[in-house]
C-alpha positions in Angstrom: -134.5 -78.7 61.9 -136.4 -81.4 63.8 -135.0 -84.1 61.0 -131.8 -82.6 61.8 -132.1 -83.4 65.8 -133.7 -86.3 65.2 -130.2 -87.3 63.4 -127.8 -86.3 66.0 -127.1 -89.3 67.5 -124.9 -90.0 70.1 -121.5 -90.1 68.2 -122.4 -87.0 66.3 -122.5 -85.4 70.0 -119.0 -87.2 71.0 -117.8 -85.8 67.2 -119.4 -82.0 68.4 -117.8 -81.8 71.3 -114.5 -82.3 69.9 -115.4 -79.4 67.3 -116.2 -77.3 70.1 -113.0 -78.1 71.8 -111.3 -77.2 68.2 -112.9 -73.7 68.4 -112.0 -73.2 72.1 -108.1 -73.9 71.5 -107.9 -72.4 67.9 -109.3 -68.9 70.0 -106.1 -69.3 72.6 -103.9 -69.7 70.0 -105.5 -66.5 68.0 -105.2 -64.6 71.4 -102.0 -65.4 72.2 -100.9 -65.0 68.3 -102.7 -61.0 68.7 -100.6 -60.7 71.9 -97.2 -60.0 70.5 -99.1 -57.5 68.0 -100.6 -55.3 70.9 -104.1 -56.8 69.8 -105.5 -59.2 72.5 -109.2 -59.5 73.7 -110.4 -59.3 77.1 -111.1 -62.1 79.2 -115.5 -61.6 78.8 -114.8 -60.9 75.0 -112.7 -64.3 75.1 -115.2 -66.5 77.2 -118.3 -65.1 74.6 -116.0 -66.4 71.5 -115.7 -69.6 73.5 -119.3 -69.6 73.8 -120.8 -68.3 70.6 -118.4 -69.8 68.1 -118.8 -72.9 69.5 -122.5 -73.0 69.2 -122.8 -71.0 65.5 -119.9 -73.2 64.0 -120.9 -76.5 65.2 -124.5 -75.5 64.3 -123.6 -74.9 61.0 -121.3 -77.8 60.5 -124.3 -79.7 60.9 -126.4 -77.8 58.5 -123.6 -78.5 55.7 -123.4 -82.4 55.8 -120.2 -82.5 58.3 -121.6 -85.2 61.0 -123.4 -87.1 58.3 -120.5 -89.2 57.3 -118.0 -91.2 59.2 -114.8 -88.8 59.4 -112.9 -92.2 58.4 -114.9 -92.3 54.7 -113.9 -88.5 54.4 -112.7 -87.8 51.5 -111.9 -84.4 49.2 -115.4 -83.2 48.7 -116.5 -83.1 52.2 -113.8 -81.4 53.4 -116.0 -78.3 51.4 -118.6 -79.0 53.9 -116.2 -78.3 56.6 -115.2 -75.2 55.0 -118.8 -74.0 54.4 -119.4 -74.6 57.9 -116.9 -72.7 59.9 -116.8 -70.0 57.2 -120.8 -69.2 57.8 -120.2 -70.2 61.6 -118.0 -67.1 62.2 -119.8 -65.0 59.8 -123.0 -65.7 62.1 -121.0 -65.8 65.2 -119.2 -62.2 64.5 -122.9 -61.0 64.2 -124.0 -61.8 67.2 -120.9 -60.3 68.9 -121.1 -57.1 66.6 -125.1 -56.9 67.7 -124.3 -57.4 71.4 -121.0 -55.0 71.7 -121.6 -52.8 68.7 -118.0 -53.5 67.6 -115.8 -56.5 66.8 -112.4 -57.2 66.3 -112.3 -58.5 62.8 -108.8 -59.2 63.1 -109.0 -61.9 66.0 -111.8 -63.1 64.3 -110.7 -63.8 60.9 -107.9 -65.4 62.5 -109.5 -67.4 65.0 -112.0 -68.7 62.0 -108.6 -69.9 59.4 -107.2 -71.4 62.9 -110.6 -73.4 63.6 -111.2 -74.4 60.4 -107.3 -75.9 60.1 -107.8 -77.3 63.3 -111.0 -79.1 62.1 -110.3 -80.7 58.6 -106.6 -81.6 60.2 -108.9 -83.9 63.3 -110.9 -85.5 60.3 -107.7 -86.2 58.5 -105.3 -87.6 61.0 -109.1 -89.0 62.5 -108.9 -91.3 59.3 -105.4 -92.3 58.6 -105.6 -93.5 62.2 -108.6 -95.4 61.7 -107.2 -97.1 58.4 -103.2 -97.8 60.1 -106.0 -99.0 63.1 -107.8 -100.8 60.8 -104.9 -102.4 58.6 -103.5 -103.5 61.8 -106.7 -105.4 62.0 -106.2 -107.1 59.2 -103.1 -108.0 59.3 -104.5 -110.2 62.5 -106.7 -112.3 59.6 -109.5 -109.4 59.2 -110.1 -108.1 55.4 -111.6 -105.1 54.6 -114.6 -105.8 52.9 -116.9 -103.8 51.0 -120.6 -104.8 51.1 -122.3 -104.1 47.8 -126.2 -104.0 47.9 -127.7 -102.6 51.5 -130.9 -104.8 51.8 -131.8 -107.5 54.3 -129.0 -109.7 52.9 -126.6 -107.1 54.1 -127.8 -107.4 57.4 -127.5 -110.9 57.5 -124.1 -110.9 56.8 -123.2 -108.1 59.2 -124.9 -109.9 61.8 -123.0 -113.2 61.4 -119.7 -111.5 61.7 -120.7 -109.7 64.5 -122.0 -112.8 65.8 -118.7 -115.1 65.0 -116.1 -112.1 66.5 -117.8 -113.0 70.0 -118.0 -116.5 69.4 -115.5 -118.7 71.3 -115.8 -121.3 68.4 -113.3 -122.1 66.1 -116.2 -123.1 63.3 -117.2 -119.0 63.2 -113.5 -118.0 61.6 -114.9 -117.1 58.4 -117.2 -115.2 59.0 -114.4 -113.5 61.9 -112.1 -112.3 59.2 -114.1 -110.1 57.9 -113.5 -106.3 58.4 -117.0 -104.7 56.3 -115.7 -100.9 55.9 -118.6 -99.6 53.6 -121.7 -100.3 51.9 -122.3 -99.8 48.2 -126.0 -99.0 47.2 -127.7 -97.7 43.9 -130.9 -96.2 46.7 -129.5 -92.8 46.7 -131.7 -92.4 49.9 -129.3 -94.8 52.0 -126.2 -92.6 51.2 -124.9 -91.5 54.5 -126.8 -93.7 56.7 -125.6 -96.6 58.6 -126.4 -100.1 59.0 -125.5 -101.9 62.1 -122.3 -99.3 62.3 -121.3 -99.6 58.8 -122.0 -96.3 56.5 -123.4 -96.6 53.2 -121.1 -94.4 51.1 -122.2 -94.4 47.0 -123.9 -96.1 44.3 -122.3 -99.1 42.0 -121.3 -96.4 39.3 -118.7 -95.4 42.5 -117.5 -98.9 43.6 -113.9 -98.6 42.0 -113.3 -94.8 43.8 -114.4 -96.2 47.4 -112.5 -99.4 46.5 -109.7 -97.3 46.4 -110.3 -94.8 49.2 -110.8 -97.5 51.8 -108.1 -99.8 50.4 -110.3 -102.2 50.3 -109.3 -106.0 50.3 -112.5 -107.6 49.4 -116.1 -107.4 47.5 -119.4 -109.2 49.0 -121.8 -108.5 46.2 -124.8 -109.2 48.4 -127.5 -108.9 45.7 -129.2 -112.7 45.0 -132.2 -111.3 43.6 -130.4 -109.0 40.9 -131.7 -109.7 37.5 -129.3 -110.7 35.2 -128.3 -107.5 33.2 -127.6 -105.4 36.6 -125.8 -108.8 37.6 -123.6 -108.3 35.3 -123.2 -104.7 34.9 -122.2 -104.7 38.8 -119.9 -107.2 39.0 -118.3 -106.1 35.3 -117.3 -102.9 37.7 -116.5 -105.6 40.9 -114.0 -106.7 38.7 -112.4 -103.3 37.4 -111.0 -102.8 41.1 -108.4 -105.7 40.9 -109.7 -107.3 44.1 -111.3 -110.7 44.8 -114.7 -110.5 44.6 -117.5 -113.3 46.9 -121.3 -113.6 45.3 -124.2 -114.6 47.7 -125.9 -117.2 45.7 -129.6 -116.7 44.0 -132.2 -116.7 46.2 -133.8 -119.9 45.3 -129.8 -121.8 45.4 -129.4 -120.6 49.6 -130.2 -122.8 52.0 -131.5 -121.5 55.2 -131.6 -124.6 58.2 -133.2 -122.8 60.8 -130.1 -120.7 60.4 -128.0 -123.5 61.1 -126.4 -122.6 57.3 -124.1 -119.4 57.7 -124.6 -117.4 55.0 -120.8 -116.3 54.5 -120.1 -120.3 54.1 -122.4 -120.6 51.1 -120.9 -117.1 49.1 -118.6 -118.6 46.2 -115.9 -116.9 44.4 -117.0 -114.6 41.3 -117.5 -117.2 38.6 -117.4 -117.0 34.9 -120.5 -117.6 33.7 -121.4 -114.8 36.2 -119.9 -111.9 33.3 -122.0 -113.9 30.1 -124.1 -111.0 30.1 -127.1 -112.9 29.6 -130.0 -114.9 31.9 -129.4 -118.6 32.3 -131.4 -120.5 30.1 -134.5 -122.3 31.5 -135.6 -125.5 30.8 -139.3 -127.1 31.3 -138.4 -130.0 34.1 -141.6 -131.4 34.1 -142.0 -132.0 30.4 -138.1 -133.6 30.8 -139.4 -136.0 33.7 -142.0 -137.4 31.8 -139.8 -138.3 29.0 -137.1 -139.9 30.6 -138.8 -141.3 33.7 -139.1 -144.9 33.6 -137.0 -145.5 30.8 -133.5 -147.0 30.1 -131.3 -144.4 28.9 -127.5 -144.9 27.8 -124.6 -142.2 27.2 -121.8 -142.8 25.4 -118.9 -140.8 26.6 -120.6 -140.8 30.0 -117.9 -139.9 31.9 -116.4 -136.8 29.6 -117.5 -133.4 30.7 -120.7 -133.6 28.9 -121.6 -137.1 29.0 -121.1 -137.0 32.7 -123.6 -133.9 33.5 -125.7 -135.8 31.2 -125.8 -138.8 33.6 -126.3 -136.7 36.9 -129.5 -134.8 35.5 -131.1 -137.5 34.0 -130.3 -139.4 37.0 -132.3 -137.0 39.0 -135.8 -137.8 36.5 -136.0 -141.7 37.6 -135.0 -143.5 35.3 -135.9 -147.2 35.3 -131.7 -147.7 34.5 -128.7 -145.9 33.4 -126.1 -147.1 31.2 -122.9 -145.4 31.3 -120.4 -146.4 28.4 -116.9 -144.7 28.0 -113.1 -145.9 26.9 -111.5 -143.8 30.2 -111.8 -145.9 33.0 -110.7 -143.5 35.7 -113.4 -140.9 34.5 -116.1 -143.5 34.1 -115.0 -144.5 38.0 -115.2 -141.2 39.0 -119.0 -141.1 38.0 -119.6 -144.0 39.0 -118.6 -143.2 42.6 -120.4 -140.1 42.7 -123.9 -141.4 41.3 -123.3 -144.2 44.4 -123.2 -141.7 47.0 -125.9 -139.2 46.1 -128.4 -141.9 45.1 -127.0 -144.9 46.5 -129.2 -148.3 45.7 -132.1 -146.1 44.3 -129.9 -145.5 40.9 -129.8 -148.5 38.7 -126.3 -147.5 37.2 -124.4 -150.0 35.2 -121.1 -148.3 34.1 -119.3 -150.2 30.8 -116.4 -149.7 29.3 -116.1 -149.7 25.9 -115.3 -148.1 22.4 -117.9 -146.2 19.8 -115.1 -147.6 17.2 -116.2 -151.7 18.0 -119.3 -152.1 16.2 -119.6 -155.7 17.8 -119.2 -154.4 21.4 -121.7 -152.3 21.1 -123.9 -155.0 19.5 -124.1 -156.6 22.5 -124.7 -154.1 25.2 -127.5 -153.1 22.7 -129.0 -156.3 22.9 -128.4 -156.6 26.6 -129.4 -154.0 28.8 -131.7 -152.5 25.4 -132.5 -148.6 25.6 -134.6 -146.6 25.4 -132.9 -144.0 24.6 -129.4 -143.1 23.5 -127.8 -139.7 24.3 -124.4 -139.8 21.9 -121.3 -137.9 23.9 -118.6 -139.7 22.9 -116.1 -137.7 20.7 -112.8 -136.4 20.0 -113.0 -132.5 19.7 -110.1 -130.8 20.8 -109.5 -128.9 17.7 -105.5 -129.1 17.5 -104.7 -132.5 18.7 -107.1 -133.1 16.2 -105.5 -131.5 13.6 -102.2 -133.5 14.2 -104.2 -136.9 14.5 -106.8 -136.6 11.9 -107.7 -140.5 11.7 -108.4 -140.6 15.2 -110.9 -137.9 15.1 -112.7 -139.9 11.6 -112.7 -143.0 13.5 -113.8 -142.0 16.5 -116.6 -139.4 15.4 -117.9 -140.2 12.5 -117.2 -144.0 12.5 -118.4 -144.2 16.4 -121.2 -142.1 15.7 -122.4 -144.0 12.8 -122.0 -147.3 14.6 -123.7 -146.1 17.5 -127.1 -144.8 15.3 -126.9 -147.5 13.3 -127.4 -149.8 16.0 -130.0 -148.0 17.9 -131.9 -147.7 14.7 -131.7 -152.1 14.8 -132.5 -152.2 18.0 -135.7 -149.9 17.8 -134.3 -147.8 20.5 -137.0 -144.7 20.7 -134.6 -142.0 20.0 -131.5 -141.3 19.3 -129.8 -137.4 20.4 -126.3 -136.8 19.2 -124.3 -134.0 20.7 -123.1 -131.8 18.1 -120.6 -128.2 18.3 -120.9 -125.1 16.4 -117.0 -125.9 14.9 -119.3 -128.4 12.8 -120.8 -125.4 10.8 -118.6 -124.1 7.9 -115.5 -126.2 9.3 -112.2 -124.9 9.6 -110.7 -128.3 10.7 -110.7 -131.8 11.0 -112.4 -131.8 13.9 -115.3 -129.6 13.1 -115.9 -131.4 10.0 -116.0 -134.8 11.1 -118.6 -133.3 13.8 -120.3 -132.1 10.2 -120.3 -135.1 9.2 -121.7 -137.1 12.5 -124.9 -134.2 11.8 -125.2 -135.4 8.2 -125.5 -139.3 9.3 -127.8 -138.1 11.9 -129.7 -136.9 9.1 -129.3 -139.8 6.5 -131.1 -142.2 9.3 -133.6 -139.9 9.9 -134.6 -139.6 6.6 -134.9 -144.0 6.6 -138.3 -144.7 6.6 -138.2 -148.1 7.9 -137.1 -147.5 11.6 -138.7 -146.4 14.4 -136.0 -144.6 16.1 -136.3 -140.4 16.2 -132.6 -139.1 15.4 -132.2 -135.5 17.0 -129.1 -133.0 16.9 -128.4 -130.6 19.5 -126.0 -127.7 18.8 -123.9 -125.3 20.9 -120.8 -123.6 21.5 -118.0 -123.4 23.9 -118.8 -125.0 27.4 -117.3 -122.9 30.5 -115.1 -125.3 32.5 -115.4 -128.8 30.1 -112.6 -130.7 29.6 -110.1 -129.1 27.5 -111.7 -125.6 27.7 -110.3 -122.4 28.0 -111.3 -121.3 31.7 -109.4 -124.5 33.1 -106.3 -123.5 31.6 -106.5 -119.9 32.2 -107.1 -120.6 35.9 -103.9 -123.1 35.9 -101.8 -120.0 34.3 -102.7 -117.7 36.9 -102.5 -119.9 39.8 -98.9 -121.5 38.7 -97.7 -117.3 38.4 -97.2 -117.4 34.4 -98.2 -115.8 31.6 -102.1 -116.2 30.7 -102.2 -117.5 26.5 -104.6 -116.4 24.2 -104.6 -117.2 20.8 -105.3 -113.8 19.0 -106.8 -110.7 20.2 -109.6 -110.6 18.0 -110.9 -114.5 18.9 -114.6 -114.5 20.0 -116.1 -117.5 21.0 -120.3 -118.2 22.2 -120.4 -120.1 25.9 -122.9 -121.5 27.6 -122.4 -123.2 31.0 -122.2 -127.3 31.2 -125.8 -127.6 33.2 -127.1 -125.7 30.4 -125.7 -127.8 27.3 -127.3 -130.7 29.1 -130.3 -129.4 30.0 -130.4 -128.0 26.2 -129.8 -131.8 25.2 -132.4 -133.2 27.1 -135.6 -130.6 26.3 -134.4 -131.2 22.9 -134.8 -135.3 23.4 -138.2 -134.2 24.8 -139.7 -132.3 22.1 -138.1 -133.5 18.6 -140.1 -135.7 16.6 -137.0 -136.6 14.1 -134.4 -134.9 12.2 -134.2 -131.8 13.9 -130.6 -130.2 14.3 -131.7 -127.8 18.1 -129.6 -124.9 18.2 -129.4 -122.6 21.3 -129.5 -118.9 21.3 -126.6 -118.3 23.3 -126.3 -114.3 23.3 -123.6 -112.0 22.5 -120.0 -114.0 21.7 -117.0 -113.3 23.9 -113.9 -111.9 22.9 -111.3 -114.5 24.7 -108.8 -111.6 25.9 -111.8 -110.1 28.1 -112.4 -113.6 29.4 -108.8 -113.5 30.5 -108.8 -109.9 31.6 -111.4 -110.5 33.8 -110.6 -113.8 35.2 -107.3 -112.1 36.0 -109.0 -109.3 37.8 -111.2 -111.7 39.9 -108.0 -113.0 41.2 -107.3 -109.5 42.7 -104.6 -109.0 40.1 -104.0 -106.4 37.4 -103.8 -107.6 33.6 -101.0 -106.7 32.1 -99.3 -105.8 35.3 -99.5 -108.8 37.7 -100.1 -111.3 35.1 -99.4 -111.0 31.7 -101.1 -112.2 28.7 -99.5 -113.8 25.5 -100.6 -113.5 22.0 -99.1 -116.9 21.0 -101.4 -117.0 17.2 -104.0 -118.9 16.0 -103.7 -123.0 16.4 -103.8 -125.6 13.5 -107.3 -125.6 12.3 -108.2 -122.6 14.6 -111.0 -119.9 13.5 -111.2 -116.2 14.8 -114.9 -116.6 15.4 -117.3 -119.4 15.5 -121.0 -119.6 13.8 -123.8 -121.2 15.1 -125.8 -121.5 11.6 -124.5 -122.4 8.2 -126.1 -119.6 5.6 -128.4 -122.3 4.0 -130.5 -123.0 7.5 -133.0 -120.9 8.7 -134.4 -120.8 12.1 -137.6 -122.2 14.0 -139.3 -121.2 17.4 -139.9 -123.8 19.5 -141.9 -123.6 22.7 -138.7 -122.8 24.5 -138.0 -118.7 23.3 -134.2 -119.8 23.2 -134.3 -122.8 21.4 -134.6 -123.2 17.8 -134.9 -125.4 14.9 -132.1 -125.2 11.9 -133.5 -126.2 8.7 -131.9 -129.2 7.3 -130.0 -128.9 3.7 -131.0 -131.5 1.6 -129.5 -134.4 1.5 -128.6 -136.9 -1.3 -128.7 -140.6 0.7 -127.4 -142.5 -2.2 -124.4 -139.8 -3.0 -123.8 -139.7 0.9 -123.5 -143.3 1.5 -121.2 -143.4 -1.5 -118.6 -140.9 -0.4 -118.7 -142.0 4.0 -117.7 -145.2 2.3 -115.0 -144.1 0.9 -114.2 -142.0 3.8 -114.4 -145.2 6.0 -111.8 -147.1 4.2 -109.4 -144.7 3.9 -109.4 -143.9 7.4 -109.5 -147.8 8.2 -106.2 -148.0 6.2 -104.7 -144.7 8.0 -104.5 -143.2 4.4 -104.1 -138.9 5.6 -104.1 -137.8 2.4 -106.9 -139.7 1.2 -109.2 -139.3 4.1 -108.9 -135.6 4.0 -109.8 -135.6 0.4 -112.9 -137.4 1.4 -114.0 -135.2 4.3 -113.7 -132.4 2.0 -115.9 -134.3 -0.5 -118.8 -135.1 1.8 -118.6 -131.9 4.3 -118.6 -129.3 1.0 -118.0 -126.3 3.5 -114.7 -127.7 4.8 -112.5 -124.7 4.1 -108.8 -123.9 5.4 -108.8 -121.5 8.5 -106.7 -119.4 6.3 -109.7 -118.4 3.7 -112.2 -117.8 6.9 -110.0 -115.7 9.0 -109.2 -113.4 5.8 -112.6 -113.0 4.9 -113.3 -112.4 8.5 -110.9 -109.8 9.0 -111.7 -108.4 5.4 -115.4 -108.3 6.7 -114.5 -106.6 10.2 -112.7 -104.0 8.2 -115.6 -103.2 6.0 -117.9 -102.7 9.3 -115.1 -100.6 10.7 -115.0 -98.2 7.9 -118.8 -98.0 7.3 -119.2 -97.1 11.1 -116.6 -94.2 10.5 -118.4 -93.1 7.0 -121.9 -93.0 8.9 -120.4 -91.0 12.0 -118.0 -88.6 9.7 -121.9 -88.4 7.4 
């Protein structure tokens, strides 16, 4: 009982005393109903109703949970505690009356209790349509409703700054003014029904699409950054189920607090991507990184490609003695260029060139100029289709380039030598892929040359969120632009990793090979490509399938339904990072090798399709047709199916 005072505050009083008003008007109306049946009270029997109902069915609507929720979060299931309370209210008021007159008039006060307790649940309904027309009103003046998931200091934070920015005369404080927070979402069961800074914490994650609904609410804040990973996800897979747009607070470790100078509502971010992976981003040693690239000269073909380009930034952040930037696009190189000046300014030596993998005697001579240390090898064709259409572009440029390029750093003596590879290269399905086989194989062939000095490394990995040509650029486009979002095939699953991460994977690889390793990242559980698009869809606030449909346009020239990270003769390594690993190189025959990229060479030299094909089949022995992998795919996901069933039916 003490807890319970203790709670009333001063709006449950305000809330009481319109109860109490309820009870005093329902017993008029009871009175005056009774009146045309002969069956009226006295006046003293009408003032004691006044006085004891009030009390008892107030009294009890407190016991039952009625003043510990806002009457504008009301929703079906409290209305019971409104009917438990003026139900036992009457039933102890009609005892007292009975115990002080030694009769009652059960008629007047059966009817005076239905009356009351109409009276009451009608307030608290009509109490929260009001509030939401009230509230809509609101935002209709710029104000969202917003629903705060997580109710912990950051929470507060944010509630303050709004608070702060609505009586703020300046014009800087406008995001954080159209904000309307509604309700708090919080897994601590204990917080349900409290309040924090005016604002009611209503349910747990597992109920964020119900009060999404109930509140017509317009927008998430999921104001967790110290969620681990898993929950991460798990919450804001269920963000993404209600259909509105969803803001993330950063990580802990990414906010920036300047003497709160910093608002925190400017640094939330839309709901990204890589957020739904469903696994922990990847972590790298930096230190072991700084000591192998500080001080050195390091060069990146294909610097200013997606890849190449993140590759320039990080290593740009170890000091290196010089950077050499090499790439055929000009405007992308520029782009780079302009960047790296205005983060690092005259403390970068940056020297951007342009130039092609394909001219062996161009890159001769920046070799012998500017002499590196080491070579990081970007440059590449890989979009899969175009590819497919232009298959001597993707020869030359690859495999040509990329033996031109190791060739050279091995005459040079450059110190080693990291090519960027793709999981398309295992068990090809396409031009592409294969000729990325093929680059891997030449990678090996040099490292197996005992007579240089240079350490040739591979790195591995699959599909990079956001990289030129990727999926997640397009998808956005298609939503933005109102049409139809494409996918392939429902049944394509693809392994992602975010660009920082590729890089980061190249350079600790750089760091810890010692020659001939092929690095290969453990990048969790694949994707299926039409969740992707679902759930980029719903972080738009729209419904897939409704709002934006998606096409099933089939699978592209040289296109596979699912991509492998290993070919079934390599086995796997630990390293000393536990989500990197070591594939075992298949042996190699140099002589044989040497025989048929020859032959490969000159066919492609002389644009001779047909022939150059043939070759890449002959020296990449995995190169299949997409045809024979999807069918044994399909026949393989159809065996699993049916085992599944025959355990379950067992």
């Amino acid at each position: 009982m003490k807890k319970l005072i203790g709670n009333f505050s001063f709006r449950r009083v305000v809330l009481a005393f319109a109860d109490a008003f309820i009870v005093i008007a329902a017993a008029l109306i009871a009175n005056f109903i009774l009146s045309f049946f002969g069956r009226d009270i006295s006046r003293s029997d009408m003032l004691m109703s006044f006085v004891i109902g009030s009390v008892t069915c107030c009294g009890c609507l407190l016991i039952f949970g009625a003043y510990n929720k806002l009457w504008r979060f009301f929703n079906r299931r409290d209305y019971l505690s409104c009917l438990y309370g003026v139900v036992f209210g009457f039933i102890a008021a009609g005892s007292f009356v009975y115990i002080i007159r030694n009769e009652i008039a059960l008629s007047y006060v059966c009817l005076h209790a239905l009356l009351t307790l109409i009276g009451v649940c009608l307030f608290r309904y009509l109490f929260k349509e009001s509030f939401v027309t009230f509230s809509r009103i609101n935002s209709e003046e710029g104000r969202k409703r917003t629903m705060i998931v997580g109710g912990g200091q950051t929470c507060r934070m944010i509630l303050t700054e709004i608070e702060n920015a609505r009586k703020s005369p300046y014009e800087g404080d406008k995001v954080s003014a159209e904000y309307e927070p509604v309700c708090i979402i919080d897994d601590d069961r204990s917080k349900i029904g409290t309040e924090i800074q005016g604002v009611t914490v209503v349910g747990t994650t597992s109920e964020i699409i119900k009060f999404a609904d109930q509140q017509h609410i317009e927008q998430i804040i999921f104001a967790i950054p110290s969620c681990l990973e898993d929950e991460r996800k798990r919450i804001l897979d269920v963000c993404s189920g209600t259909n509105v747009p969803v803001k993330v607070v950063p990580f802990i470790g990414n906010l920036i607090f300047d003497n709160g100078n910093t608002p925190l509502l400017n640094q939330m971010h839309d709901i990204k991507v890589e957020d739904l992976l469903g696994r922990a981003s990847v972590k790298f040693d930096n230190e072991e990184i700084r000591r192998f690239i500080h001080g050195k000269v390091c060069m990146v073909t294909g610097g200013g490609g997606s890849i190449g380009s993140e590759l320039v930034r990080q290593i740009a952040r170890y000091s290196p003695e010089r950077i050499i930037l090499v790439d055929i696009y000009e405007n992308n190189a520029y782009d780079v260029q302009q960047e790296l000046l205005m983060d690092y300014g005259d403390d970068l030596d940056l020297k951007v060139l342009i130039a092609s993998v394909r001219d062996y005697y161009r890159l001769d001579s920046i070799f012998a100029k500017y002499k590196p240390d080491i070579v990081f090898h970007a440059a590449a064709h890989k979009h899969v289709p175009l590819m497919e259409n232009s298959p001597m572009e993707a020869i030359k440029n690859n495999v040509i380039g990329t033996f031109n390029t190791a060739t050279l750093a091995q005459f040079h003596k450059v110190r080693k030598f990291v090519m960027i590879s793709t999981d398309k290269a295992v068990n090809p399905t396409n031009v592409m892929g294969a000729s990325k086989r093929c680059c891997e194989m030449i990678i090996q062939y040099l490292s197996q040359q005992k007579d240089g000095c240079t350490e040739f490394v591979t790195t591995r990995f699959g599909n990079v969120l956001g990289s030129n040509g990727s999926v997640i650029p397009l998808f956005r486009k298609q939503i933005e632009s109102g049409k139809a979002v494409t996918v392939t095939h429902p049944d394509v699953i693809r392994y992602f990793m975010t660009i920082p991460e590729a890089v980061s994977l190249v350079l600790e690889a750089a760091a810890i090979a010692h020659g001939g390793e092929i690095f290969v990242l453990d990048m969790g559980q694949p994707v299926h490509i039409v969740r992707l698009a679902e759930n980029l869809i719903r972080m738009y606030g729209k419904v897939p399938y409704k709002d934006v449909e998606i096409k099933f346009t089939g699978l592209r020239p040289g296109e596979k339904l699912k991509e492998e990270l290993l070919m079934d003769e390599e086995g796997l390594q630990k390293t000393s990072n536990e989500l990197i690993f070591i594939g075992k190189q298949i042996h190699l025959d140099g002589d044989v090798f040497i025989k048929k990229l020859r032959k490969l060479r000159n066919a492609a030299n002389e644009n001779l399709n047909e022939a150059a094909i043939e070759a890449l089949h002959e020296i990449v022995p995995t190169f299949i047709t997409p045809e024979e992998f999807n069918r044994a795919e399909l026949i393989k996901e159809h065996r699993n199916t049916e085992n599944i069933a025959n355990i379950k039916r067992d």
